[in-house]
C-alpha positions as CSV (number, residue, x, y, z in Angstrom):
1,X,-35.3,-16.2,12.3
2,X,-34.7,-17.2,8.5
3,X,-31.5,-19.5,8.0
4,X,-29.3,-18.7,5.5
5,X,-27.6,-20.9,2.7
6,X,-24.0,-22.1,2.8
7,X,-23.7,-19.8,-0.3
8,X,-25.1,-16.5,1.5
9,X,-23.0,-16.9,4.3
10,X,-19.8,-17.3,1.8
11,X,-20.7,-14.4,0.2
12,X,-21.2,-12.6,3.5
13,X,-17.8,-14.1,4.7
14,X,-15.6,-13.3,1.7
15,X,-17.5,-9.2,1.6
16,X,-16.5,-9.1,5.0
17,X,-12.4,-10.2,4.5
18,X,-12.4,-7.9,1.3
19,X,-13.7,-4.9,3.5
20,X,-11.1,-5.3,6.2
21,X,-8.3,-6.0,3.4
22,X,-9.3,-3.0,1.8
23,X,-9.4,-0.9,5.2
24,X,-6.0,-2.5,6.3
25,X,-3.9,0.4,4.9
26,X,-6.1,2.6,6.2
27,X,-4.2,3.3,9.6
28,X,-1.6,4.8,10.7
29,X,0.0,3.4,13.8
30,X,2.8,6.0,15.0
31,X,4.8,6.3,11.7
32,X,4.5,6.7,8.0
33,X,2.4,3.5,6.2
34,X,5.5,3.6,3.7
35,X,9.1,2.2,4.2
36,X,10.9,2.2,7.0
37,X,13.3,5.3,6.0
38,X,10.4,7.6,5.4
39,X,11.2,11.2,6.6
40,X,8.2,12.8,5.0
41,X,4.7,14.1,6.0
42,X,1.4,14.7,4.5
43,X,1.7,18.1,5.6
44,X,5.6,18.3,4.8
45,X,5.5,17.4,1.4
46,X,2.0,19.6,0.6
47,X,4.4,22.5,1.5
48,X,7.2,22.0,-0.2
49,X,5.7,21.5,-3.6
50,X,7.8,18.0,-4.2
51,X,6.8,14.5,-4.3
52,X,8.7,11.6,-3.4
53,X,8.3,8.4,-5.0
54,X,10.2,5.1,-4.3
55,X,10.6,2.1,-6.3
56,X,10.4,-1.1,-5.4
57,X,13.5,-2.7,-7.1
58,X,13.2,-6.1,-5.4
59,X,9.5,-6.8,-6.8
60,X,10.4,-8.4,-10.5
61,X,8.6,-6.0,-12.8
62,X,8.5,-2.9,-10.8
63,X,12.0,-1.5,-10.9
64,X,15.9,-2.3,-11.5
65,X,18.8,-0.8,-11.0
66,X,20.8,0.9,-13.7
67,X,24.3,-0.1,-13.3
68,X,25.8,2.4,-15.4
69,X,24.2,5.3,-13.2
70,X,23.7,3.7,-10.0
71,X,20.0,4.9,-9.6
72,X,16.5,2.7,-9.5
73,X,14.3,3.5,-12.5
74,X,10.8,1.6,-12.0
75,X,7.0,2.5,-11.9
């Protein structure tokens, strides 16, 4: 068995947390992986020809809130 350098096995270690980061969305545990209020489906929105978007207004840079309208404008 060949042993492996402290730097192999970061490299190993750090591939490994960036997989299972990047799979972490992946699942979908009873209810939609977006906010809690979501009412839509996959299947329900492909059929009704609309998309939905949300913005994030508490996130500095990714919406705000338009006082003279009242609605979020964002991303």
């Amino acid at each position: 068995m060949q042993a492996i350098s402290r730097r192999q096995f970061g490299a190993v270690t750090v591939a490994g947390i960036a997989a299972l980061v990047g799979l972490a969305g992946c699942t979908d545990a009873g209810g939609s992986a977006g906010s809690a209020g979501s009412t839509g489906t996959a299947s329900s929105t492909a059929s009704s020809d609309t998309l939905r978007v949300g913005v994030r207004a508490d996130i500095v840079g990714f919406g705000y809130l338009n006082e003279k309208t009242g609605k979020y404008y964002g991303l």
